[in-house]
C-alpha angles and dihedrals in degrees: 000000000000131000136173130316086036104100092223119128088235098061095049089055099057099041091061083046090062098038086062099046084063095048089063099054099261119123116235143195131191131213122194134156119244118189084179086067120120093199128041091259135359130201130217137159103218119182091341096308121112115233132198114184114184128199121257148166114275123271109165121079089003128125121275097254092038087051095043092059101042088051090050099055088048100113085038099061096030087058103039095044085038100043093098085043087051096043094057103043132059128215127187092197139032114197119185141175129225129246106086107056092193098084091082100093093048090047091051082049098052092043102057076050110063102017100245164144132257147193128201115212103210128209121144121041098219151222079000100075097050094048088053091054091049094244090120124036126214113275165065080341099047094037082056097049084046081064095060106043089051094056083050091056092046086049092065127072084199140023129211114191122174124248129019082254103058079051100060085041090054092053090047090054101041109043108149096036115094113216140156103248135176129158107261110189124211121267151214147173112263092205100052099069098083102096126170112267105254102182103247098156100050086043092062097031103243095138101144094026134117102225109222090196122195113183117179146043122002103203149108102291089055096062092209088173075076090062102044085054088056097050098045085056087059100040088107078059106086099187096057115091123173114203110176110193113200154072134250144109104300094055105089091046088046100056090048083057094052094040096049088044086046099226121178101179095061122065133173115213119179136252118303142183127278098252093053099047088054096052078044095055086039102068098032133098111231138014113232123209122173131175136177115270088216093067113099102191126076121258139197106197110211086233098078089074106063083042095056091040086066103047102248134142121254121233107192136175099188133168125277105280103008103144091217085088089055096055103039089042088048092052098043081238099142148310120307126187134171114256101255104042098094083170098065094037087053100044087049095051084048095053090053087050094055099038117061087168083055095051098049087044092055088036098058088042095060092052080058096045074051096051097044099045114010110050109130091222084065087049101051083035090054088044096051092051096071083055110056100181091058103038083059094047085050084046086054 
């Protein structure tokens, strides 16, 4: 759905995927949409990776029933704008992430056309989620979007989702459906974290503070309105500053919220490249990760990565059950509270203000947390395995 240089989370994952990939001998491509494009595709070799990027209506930043219908007809233009490229490749393995669910009809495609294998990499359980948090109601829309999901699960000869827990929540879900599934964690490159100093905290004039950073996505499923509260229970703490870096659909109605309550610790900057949010997470304090406690499904925000990477705690306010809370607790990686208890979030967030020791403890902890479970070499290696013709070739 993303690929670089969109600053999503997403698009950085799977371009270390592929890079792998390639470090390991294996040839890769690359497809991405692209509504920014002036001709229906475009073609580039980039760091060794082949991209093909295909024109399609806009998604991001569109209206709910315009986006809707350009993320429907995915598989549709990608493979009507892509068909002559794939005539005339061969693949022996189609690897693809989730969101978006609508990518099930082109993989089955693709598959019938060059006789073999996928993996789903799988990291949104929806429409479920949606309809948990009460953005999507039962009905003629979700049972459409079930429908969907479903073809993208039938498209994938295996099925990577993210935690032990999203496991267990996709069999409950899924009962009668048979698939192959195994807990793929998210990944990232251990070398790539070392990024030239650029000053950010003297740019925004944060010296003496202890820089509470966001980085993602600012919508619904956030719950940022968890955050601001946060930060309007600390605004006697003079130390404690909030800068959430992002776009989505919740920003405009945010900042007025900022703006009516007069805050002055808590800032929303948009969207920026992927070079500039690492040397922002960098040179900040603590690594900030909210969901909505309505959700009832796990979930491993991309973000976690770049935290851990830099060796940064983690200060989270996550839903009941979420499995995220287990791991980071069990590792000493960070501060995890339940959605809802705005006492606990804020008294952990206190006690990082008022510990620098504990913030480097739980931040070297979660570089190790990084290094143990989330390395993207173990990934591509996890993925190869089901596939043992191409795993030997990689060995070779």
């Amino acid at each position: 759905m993303y690929y670089l240089p969109n600053a999503k989370s997403s698009a950085k994952l799977i371009h270390d995927l592929a890079d792998e990939f390639c470090r390991l001998g294996h040839a890769v491509t690359v497809l991405a949409p692209d509504a920014g494009l002036a001709s229906d595709s475009e073609f580039s070799r980039e760091g060794g990776i082949d991209v093909l990027r295909i024109r399609t209506g806009k998604i991001d930043g569109a209206s709910k029933v315009v986006r809707l219908y350009n993320e429907a007809r995915l598989s549709a233009v990608l493979w009507r704008k892509g068909e002559k490229f794939f005539q005339n490749n061969k693949f022996d393995l189609i690897v693809w992430y989730s969101p978006s669910i609508f990518f099930g009809l082109l993989v089955k495609k693709l598959k019938n056309l060059f006789g073999c294998s996928s993996y789903l990499i799988l990291r949104d359980i929806f429409p479920q989620w949606a309809i948990d948090i009460g953005v999507l109601k039962e009905g003629v829309l979700s049972r459409f979007f079930r429908r969907r999901e479903i073809e993208q699960y039938e498209a994938a000869d295996m099925i990577g989702v993210q935690s032990p827990g999203e496991l267990a929540s996709f069999l409950k879900n899924n009962p009668r459906e048979q698939h192959r599934l195994e807990v793929l964690y998210n990944w990232t490159k251990l070398d790539e974290m070392n990024v030239p100093a650029c000053n950010y905290r003297e740019r925004f004039g944060l010296k003496g503070k202890v820089v509470f950073f966001y980085g993602g996505n600012i919508g619904v499923a956030q719950d940022m309105d968890n955050i601001i509260r946060l930060a309007e229970s600390l605004a006697d703490e003079p130390e404690a500053y909030f800068l959430l870096v992002g776009d989505g659909s919740e920003v405009a109605r945010l900042k007025k919220i900022i703006s009516d309550k007069k805050l002055t610790n808590i800032a929303i900057y948009g969207a920026v490249d992927q070079q500039r949010y690492l040397a922002m997470v960098a040179e900040f304090d603590v690594g900030l990760i909210s969901l909505d406690r309505k959700f009832k499904t796990p979930n491993f925000p991309g973000k976690m990565l770049s935290y851990m990477g830099n060796s940064i705690p983690i200060l989270a306010s996550v839903n009941r059950g979420n499995d995220l809370k287990e791991i980071v607790e069990e590792k000493l990686a960070g501060l995890v509270s339940i959605n809802g208890d705005d006492v606990q979030f804020r008294a952990n967030a206190l006690r990082l203000i008022k510990d620098g020791g504990l913030r480097r403890q739980l931040g070297a902890n979660a570089r190790g947390l990084l290094e143990s479970n989330f390395a993207v070499s173990k990934a591509a290696g996890q993925i190869l395995a089901h596939f043992k013709k191409l795993d030997r070739n990689a060995a070779n």
